[in-house]
DSSP file (Angstrom, degrees, kcal/mol; ACC not computed):
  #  RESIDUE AA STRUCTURE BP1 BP2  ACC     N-H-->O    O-->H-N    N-H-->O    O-->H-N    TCO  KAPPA ALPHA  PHI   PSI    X-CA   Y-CA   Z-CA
    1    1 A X              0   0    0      0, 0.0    21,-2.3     0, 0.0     2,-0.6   0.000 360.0 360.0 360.0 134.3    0.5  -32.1   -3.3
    2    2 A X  E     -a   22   0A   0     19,-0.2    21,-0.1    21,-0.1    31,-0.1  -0.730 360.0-179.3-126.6  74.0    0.1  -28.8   -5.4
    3    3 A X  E     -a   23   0A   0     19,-0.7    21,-7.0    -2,-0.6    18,-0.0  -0.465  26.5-137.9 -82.0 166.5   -2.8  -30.3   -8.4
    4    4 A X        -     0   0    0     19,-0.2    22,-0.2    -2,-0.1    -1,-0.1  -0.319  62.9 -68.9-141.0  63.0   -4.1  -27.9  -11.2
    5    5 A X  S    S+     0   0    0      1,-0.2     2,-0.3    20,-0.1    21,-0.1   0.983  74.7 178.8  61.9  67.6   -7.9  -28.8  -11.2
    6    6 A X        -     0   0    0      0, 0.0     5,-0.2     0, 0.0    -1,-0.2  -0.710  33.3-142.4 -74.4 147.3   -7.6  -32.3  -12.5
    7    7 A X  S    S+     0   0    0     -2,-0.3    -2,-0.0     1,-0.2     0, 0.0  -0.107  80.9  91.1 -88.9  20.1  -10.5  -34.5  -13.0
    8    8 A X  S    S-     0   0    0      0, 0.0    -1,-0.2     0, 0.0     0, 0.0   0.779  99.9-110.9-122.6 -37.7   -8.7  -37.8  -12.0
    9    9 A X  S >> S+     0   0    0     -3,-0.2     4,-1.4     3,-0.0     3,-0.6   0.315  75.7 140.5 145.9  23.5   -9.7  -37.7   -7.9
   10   10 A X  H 3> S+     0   0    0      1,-0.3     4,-1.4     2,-0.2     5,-0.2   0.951  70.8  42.2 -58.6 -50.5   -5.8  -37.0   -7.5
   11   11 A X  H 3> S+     0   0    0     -5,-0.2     4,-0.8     2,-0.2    -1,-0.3   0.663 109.1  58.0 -77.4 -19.5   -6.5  -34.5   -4.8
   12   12 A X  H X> S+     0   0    0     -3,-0.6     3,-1.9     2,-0.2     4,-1.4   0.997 111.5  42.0 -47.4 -95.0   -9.0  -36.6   -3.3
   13   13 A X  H >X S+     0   0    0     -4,-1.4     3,-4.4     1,-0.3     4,-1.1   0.794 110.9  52.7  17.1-105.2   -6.4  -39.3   -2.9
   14   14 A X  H 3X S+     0   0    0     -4,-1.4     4,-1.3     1,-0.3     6,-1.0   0.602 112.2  49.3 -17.5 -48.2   -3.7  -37.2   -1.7
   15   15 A X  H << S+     0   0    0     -3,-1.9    -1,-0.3    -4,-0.8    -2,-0.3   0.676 113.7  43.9 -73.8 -23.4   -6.2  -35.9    0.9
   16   16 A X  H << S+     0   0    0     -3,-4.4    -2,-0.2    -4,-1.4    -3,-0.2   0.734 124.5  32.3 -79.2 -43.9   -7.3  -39.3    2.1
   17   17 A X  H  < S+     0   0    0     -4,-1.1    -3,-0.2    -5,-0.2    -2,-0.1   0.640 135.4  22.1 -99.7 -28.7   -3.9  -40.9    2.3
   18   18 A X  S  < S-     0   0    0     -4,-1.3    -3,-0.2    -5,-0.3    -2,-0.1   0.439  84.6-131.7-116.3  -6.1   -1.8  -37.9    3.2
   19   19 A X  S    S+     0   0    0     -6,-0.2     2,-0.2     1,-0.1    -4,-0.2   0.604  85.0  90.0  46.3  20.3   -4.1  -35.4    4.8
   20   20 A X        +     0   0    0     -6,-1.0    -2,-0.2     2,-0.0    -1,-0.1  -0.458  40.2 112.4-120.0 174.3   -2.4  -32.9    2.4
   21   21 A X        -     0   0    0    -20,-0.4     2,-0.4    -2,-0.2   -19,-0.2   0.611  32.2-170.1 154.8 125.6   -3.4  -31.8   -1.3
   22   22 A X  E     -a    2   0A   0    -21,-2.3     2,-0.9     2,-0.1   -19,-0.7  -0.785  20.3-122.4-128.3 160.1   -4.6  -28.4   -2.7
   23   23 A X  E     +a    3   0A   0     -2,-0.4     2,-0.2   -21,-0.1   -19,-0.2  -0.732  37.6 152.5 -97.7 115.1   -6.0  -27.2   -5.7
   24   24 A X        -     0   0    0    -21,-7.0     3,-0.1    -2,-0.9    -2,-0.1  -0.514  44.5 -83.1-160.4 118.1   -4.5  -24.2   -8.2
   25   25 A X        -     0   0    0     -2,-0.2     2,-0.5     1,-0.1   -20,-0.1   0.662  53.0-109.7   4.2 148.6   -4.1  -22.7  -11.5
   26   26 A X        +     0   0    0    -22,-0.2     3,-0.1     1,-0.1    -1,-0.1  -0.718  38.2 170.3 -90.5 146.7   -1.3  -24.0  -13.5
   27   27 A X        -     0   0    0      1,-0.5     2,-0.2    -2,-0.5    -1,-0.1   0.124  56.1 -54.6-148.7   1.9    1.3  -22.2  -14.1
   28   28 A X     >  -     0   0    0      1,-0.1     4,-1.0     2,-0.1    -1,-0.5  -0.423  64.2 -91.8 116.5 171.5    4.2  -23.9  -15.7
   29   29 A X  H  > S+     0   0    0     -2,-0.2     4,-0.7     2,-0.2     5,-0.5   0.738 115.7  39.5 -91.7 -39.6    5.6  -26.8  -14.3
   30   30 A X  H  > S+     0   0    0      1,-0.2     4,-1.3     2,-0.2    -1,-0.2   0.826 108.5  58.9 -91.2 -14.6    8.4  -25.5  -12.0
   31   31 A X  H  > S+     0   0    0      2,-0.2     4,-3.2     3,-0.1    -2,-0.2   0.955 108.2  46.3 -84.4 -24.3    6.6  -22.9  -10.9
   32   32 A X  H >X S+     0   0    0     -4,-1.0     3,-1.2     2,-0.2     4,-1.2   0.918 115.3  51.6 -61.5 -99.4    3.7  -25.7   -9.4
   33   33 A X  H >X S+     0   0    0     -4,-0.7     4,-1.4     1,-0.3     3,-1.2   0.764 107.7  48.1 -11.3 -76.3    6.7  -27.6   -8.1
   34   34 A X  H >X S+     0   0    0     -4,-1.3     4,-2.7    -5,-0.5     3,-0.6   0.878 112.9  52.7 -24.9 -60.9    8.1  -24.4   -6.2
   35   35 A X  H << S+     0   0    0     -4,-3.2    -1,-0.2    -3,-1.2    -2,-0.2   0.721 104.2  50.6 -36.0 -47.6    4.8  -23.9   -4.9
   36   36 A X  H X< S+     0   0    0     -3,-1.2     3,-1.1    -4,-1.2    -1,-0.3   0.551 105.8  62.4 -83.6 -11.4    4.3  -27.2   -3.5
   37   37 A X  H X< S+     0   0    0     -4,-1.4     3,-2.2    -3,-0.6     2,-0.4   0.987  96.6  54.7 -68.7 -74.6    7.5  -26.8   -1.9
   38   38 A X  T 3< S+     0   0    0     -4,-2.7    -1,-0.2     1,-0.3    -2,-0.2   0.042  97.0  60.9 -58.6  20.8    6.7  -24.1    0.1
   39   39 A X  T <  S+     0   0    0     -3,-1.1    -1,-0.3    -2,-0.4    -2,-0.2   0.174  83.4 120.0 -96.2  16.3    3.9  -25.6    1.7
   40   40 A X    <   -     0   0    0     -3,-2.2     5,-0.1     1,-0.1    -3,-0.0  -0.479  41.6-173.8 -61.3 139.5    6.3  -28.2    3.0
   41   41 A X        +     0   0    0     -2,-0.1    -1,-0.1     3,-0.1     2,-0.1   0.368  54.5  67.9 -84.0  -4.0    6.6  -28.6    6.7
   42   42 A X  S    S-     0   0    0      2,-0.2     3,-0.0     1,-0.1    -2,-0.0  -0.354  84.0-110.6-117.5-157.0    9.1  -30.7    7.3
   43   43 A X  S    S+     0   0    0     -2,-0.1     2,-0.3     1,-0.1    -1,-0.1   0.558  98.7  44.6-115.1  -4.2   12.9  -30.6    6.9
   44   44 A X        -     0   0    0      2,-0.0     2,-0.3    30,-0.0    -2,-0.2  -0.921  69.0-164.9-139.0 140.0   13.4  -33.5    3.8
   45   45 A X        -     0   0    0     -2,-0.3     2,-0.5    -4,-0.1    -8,-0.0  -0.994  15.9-157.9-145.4 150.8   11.1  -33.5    0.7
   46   46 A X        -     0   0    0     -2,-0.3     2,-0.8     2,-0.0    -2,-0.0  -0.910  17.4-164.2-106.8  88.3   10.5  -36.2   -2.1
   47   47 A X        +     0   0    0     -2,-0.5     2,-0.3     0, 0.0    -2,-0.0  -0.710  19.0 163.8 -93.7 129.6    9.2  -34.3   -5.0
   48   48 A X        -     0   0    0     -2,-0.8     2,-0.2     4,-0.1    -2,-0.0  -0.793  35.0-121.4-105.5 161.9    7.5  -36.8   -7.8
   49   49 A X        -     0   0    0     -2,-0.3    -1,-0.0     1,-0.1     3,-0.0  -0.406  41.8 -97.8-101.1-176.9    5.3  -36.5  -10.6
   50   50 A X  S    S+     0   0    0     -2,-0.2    -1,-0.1     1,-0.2    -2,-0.0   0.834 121.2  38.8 -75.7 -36.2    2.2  -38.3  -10.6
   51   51 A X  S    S+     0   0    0      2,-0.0     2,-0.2     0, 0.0    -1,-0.2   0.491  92.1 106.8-103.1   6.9    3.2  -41.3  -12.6
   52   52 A X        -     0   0    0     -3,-0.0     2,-0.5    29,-0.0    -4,-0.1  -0.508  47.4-170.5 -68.1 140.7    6.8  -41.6  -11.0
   53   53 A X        -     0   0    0     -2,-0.2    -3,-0.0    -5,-0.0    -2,-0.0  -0.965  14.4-141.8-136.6 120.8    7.7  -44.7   -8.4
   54   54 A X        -     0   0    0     -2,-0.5     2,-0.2     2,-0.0     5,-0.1  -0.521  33.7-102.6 -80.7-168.6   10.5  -45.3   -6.4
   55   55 A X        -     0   0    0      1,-0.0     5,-0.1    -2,-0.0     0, 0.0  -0.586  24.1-106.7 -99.9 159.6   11.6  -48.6   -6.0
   56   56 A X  S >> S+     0   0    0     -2,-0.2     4,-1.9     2,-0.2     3,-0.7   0.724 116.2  51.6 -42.5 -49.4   11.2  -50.9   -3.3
   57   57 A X  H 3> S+     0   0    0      1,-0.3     4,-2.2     2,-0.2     3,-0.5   0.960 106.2  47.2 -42.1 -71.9   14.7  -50.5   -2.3
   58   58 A X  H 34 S+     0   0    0      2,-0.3    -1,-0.3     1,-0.2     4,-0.3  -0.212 108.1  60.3 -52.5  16.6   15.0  -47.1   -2.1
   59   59 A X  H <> S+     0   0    0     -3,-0.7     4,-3.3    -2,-0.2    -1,-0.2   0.571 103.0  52.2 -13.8 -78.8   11.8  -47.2   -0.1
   60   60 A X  H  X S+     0   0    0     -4,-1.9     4,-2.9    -3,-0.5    -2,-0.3   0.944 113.4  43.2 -34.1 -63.1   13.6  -49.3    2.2
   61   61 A X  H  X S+     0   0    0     -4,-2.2     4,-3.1     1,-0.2     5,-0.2   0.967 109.3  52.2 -46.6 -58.9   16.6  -46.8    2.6
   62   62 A X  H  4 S+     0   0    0      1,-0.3    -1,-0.2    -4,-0.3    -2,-0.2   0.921 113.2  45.0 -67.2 -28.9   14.9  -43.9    2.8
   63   63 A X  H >X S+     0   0    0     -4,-3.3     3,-2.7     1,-0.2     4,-1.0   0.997 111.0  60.3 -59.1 -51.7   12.7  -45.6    5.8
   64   64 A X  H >X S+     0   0    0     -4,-2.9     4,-3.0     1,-0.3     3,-2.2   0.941 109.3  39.3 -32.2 -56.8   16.2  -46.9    7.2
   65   65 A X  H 3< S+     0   0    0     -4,-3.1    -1,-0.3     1,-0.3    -2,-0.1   0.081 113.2  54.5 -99.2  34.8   17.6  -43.3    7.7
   66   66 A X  H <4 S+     0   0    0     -3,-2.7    -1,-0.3    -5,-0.2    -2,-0.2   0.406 107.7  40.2-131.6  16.1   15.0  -42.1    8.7
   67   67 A X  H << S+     0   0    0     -3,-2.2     2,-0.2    -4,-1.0    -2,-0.2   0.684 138.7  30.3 -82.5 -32.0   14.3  -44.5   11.5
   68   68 A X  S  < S+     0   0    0     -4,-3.0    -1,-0.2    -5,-0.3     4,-0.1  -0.688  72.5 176.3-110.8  59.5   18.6  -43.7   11.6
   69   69 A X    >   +     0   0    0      1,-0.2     3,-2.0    -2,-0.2    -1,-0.1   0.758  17.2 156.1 -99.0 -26.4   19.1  -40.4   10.4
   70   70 A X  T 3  S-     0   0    0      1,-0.2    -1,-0.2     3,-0.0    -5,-0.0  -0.218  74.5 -29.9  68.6-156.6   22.9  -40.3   11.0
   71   71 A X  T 3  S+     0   0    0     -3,-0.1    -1,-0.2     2,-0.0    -2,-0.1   0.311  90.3 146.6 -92.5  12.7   24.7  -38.0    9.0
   72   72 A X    <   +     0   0    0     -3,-2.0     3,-0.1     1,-0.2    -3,-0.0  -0.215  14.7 166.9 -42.3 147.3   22.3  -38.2    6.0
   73   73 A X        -     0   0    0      1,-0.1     2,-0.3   -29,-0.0    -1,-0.2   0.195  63.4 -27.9-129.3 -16.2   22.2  -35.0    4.3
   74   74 A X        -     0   0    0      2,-0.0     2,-0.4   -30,-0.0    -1,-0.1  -0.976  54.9-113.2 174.2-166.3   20.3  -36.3    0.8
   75   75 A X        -     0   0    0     -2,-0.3     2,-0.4    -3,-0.1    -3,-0.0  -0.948  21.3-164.0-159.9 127.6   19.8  -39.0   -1.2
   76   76 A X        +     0   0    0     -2,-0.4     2,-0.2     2,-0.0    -2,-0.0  -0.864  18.6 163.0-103.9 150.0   21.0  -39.6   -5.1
   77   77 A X        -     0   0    0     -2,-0.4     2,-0.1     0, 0.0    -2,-0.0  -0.626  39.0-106.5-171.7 126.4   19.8  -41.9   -7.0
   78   78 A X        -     0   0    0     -2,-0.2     2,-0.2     1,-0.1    -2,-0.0  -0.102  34.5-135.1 -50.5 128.1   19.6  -42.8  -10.9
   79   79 A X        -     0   0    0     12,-0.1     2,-0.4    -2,-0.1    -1,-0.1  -0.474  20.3-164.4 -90.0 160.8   16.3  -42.2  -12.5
   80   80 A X        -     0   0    0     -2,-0.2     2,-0.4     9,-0.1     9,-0.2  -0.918   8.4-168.5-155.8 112.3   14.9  -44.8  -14.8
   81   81 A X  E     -B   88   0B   0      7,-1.3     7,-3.5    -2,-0.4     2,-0.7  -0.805  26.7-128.8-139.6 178.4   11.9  -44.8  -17.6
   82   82 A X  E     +B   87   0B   0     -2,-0.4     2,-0.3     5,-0.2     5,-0.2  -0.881  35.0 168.1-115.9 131.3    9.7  -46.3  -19.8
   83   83 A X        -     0   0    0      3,-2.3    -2,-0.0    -2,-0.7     0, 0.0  -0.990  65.7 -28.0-126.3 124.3    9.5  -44.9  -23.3
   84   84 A X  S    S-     0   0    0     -2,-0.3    -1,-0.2     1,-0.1    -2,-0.0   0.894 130.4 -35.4  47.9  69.5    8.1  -46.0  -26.2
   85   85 A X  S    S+     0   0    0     -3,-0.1    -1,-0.1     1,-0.1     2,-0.1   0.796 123.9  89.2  55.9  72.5    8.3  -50.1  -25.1
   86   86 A X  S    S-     0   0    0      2,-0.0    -3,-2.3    -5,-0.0     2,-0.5  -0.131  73.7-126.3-165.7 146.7   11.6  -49.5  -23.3
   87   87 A X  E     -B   82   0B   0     -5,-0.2     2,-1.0    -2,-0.1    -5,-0.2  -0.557  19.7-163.9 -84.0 128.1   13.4  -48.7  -20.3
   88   88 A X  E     -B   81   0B   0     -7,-3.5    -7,-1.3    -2,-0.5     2,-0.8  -0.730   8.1-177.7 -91.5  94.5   15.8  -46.0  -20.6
   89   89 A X        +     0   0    0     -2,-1.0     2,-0.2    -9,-0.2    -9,-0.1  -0.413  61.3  61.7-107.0  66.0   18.3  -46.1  -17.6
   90   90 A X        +     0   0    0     -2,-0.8    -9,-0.2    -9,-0.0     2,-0.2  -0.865  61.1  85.6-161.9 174.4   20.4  -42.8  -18.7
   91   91 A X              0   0    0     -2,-0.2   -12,-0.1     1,-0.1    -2,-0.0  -0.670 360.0 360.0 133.6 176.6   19.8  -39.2  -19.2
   92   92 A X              0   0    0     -2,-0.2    -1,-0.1     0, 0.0     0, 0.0   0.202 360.0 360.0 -57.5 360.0   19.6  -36.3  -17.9
């Protein structure tokens, strides 16, 4: 987790639950993403925003294949929010 000296204990968190999260200037939003990419170690990454949630299901899968990796290669999945009192399940 790549924070950019927030006051909300987000790196705290991150560090307690994940043993992972570092603190650094902001820089635009993809380039913070990028960043955090390349401290990844492993071979699959889930990137999210701080208020983004998968679903229970898609919990469930992604534990499935990866108790059973198969031939997974990725994962798709329709994104889904709430704006302004309602959920929008299209877009970009």
């Amino acid at each position: 987790m790549a924070d950019s000296f927030s006051t909300d204990k987000k790196v705290d968190v991150c560090t307690l639950i994940y043993r992972a999260g570092i603190s650094r200037a902001w820089l635009g939003h993809i380039d913070q993403k990028n960043y955090a990419i390349g401290l990844a170690k492993n071979d699959w990454i889930l990137s999210l925003d701080a208020e983004e949630r998968l679903s229970p299901g898609f919990i469930l899968e992604i534990q499935d294949v990866i108790r059973n990796p198969g031939d997974t290669v990725g994962f798709l999945f329709p994104r889904c929010a709430f704006y302004l009192n309602r959920w929008i399940y299209h877009g970009d």
